[in-house]
C-alpha positions in Angstrom: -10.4 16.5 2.7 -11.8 13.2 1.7 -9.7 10.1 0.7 -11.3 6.9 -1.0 -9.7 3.8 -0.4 -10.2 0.1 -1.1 -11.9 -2.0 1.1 -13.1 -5.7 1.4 -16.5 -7.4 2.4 -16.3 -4.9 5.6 -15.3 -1.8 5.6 -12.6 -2.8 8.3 -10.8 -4.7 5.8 -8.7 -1.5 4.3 -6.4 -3.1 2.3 -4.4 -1.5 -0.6 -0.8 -1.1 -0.7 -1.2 2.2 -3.0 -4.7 3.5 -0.3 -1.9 2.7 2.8 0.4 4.9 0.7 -1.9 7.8 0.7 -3.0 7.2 4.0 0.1 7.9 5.2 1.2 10.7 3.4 -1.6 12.7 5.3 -0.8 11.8 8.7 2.7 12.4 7.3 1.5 16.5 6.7 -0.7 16.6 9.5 -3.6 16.8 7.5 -7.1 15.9 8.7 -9.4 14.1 6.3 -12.1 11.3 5.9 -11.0 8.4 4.9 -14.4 6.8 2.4 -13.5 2.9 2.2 -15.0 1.6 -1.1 -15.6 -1.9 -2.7 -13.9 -2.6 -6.2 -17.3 -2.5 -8.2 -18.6 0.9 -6.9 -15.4 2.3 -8.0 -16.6 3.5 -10.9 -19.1 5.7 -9.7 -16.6 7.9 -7.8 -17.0 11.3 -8.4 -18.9 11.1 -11.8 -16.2 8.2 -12.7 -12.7 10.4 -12.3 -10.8 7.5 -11.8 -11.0 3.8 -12.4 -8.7 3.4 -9.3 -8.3 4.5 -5.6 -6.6 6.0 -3.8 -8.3 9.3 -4.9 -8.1 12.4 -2.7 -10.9 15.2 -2.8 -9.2 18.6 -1.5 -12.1 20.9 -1.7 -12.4 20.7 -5.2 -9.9 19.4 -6.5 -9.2 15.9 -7.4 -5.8 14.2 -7.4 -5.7 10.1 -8.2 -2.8 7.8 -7.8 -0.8 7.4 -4.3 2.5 9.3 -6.2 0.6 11.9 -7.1 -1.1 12.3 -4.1 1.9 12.5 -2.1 3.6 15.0 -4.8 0.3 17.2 -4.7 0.4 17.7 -1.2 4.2 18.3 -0.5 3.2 21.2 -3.5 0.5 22.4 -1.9 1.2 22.7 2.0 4.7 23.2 2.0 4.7 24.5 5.3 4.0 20.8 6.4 6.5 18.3 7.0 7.8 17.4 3.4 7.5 13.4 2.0 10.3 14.2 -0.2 12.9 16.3 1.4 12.8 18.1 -2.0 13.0 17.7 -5.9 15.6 15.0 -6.1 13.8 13.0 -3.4 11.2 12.7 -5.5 13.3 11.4 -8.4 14.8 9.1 -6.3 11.9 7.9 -4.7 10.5 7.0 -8.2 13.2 5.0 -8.2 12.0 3.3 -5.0 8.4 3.6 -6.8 9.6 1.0 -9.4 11.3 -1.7 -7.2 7.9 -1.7 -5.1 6.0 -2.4 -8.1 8.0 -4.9 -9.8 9.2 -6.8 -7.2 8.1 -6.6 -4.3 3.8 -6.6 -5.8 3.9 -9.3 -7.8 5.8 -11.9 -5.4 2.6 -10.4 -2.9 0.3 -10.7 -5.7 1.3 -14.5 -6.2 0.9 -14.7 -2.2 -1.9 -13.8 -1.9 -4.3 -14.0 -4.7 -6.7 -16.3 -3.1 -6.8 -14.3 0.4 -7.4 -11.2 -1.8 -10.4 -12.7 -3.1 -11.8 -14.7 -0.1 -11.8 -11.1 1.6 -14.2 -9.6 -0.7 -17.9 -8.9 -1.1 -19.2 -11.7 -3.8 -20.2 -8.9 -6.2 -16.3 -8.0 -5.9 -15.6 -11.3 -6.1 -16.6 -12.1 -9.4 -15.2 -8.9 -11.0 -11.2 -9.9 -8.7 -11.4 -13.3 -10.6 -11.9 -11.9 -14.0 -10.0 -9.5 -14.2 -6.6 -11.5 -12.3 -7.0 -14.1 -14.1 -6.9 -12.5 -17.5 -3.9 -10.2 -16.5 -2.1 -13.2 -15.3 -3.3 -16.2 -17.6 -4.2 -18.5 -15.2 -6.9 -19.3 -12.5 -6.5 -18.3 -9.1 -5.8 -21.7 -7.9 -3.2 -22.1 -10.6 -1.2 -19.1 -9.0 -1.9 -19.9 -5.7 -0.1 -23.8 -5.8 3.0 -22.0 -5.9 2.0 -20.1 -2.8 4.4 -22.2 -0.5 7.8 -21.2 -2.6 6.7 -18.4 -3.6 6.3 -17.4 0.6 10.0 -19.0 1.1 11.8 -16.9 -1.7 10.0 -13.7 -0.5 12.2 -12.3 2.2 15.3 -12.5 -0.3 13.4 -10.1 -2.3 13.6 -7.1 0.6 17.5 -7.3 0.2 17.7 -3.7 -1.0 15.7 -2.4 2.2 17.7 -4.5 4.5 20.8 -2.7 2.8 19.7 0.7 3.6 18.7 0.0 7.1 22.0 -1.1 7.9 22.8 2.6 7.4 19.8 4.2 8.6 17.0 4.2 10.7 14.2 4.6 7.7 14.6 4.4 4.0 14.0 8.6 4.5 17.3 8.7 6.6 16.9 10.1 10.1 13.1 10.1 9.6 10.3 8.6 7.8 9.7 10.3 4.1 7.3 8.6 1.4 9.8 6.4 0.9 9.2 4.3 3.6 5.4 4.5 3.0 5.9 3.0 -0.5 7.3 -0.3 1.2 4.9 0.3 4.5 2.3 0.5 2.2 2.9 -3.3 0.6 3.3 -4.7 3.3 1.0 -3.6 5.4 -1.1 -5.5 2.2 0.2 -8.5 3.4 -0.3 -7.7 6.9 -4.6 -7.0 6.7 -4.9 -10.0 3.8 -2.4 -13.0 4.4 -2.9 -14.8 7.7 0.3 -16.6 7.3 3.8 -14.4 8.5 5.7 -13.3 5.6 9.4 -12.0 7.7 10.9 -13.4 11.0 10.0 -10.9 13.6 14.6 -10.4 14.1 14.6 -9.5 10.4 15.5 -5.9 10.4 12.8 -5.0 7.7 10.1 -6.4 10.0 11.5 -4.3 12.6 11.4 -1.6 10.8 7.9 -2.1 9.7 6.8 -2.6 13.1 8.3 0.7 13.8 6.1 2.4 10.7 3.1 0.5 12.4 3.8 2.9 15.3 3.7 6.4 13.1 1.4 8.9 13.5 -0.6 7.7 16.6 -0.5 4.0 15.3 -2.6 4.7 12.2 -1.2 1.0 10.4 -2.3 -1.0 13.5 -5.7 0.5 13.5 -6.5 -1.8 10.8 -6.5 -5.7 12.1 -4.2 -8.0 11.0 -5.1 -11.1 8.8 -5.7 -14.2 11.8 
């Protein structure tokens, strides 16, 4: 198996919440695979163009794009492997989880860490990060990034719902990690490789639990340095 993933200036700088997702998932089956770090501009050129995105998996020959699907294709095809899901209504639920990621908790990263994102990056990359951001979002870089300082203090309000559910469980999964866990794991371990500066108080219970998913699978999330 092959898995492309996103990667800065060096190929040591493996950043993407949605890559760390996929990442994961393998270690998570027990899966071996080659993980093919890849700059934003040569994207395009992936397998004749199949996806405009990463992470992209290559299982012989088949192709499977986006970190959900990913983590749905696998639990489908080696079901003999430690499921993500813990079955169909995990999944639904987890789409649920899915949504609060990407609404919430993204964008308040996004606002974080706009400038880091781009000061990481190859200048080719660079050029093509500013354009397209700053049309998505309507302002410059800089613009979003002189609300950096509130925008850091309001962000551990924002992981309310996971400090809920670990004060009934160990991981989001329950008794063990599922995908679920990777889906938050996944954004901030963004944070973690990009932004120098510490988002959580090392006694909150969600950085506790994240140190905890650092540890998973042979400590595959601290094999990546953090930001300094």
């Amino acid at each position: 198996m092959k898995l492309y993933t996103l990667c800065g200036a060096s190929r040591d700088t493996r950043f993407s919440p949605h890559a760390w997702k996929a990442v994961m998932a393998l270690h998570h089956k027990g899966l071996a695979f080659e993980e093919s770090p890849t700059r934003f501009t040569a994207i395009p050129a992936l397998e004749n163009g199949f996806s405009p995105t990463v992470p992209v998996l290559k299982d012989g020959a088949r192709l499977v794009r986006d970190s959900f699907d990913i983590a749905v294709y696998l639990d489908e095809t080696y079901p003999d492997r430690p499921s993500l899901f813990g079955g169909g209504a995990g999944v639904a639920l987890t789409r649920a989880l899915e949504g609060y990621s990407q609404f919430v908790i993204h964008p308040a990263l996004t606002r974080i860490m706009l400038t880091d994102i781009h000061d990481c990056l190859a200048p080719e990359d660079q050029a093509y990060f500013r354009t397209s951001r700053e049309s998505r979002l309507g302002r410059t870089l800089e613009q979003v990034a002189a609300d950096r300082e509130l925008e850091i203090e309001t962000f551990p309000a924002k992981l309310e719902p996971v400090r809920h559910a670990l004060k009934h469980q160990t991981w989001l999964g329950g008794d063990r990690p599922l995908f679920a866990d990777y889906i938050v794991f996944g954004a901030l371990q963004w944070a973690r490789v990009v932004c120098p500066v510490s988002l959580l108080k090392t006694d909150d219970p969600v950085a506790m639990w994240f140190e905890r998913c650092l540890d998973l699978h042979d400590g595959a999330g601290r094999a990546v340095a953090a930001a300094s």
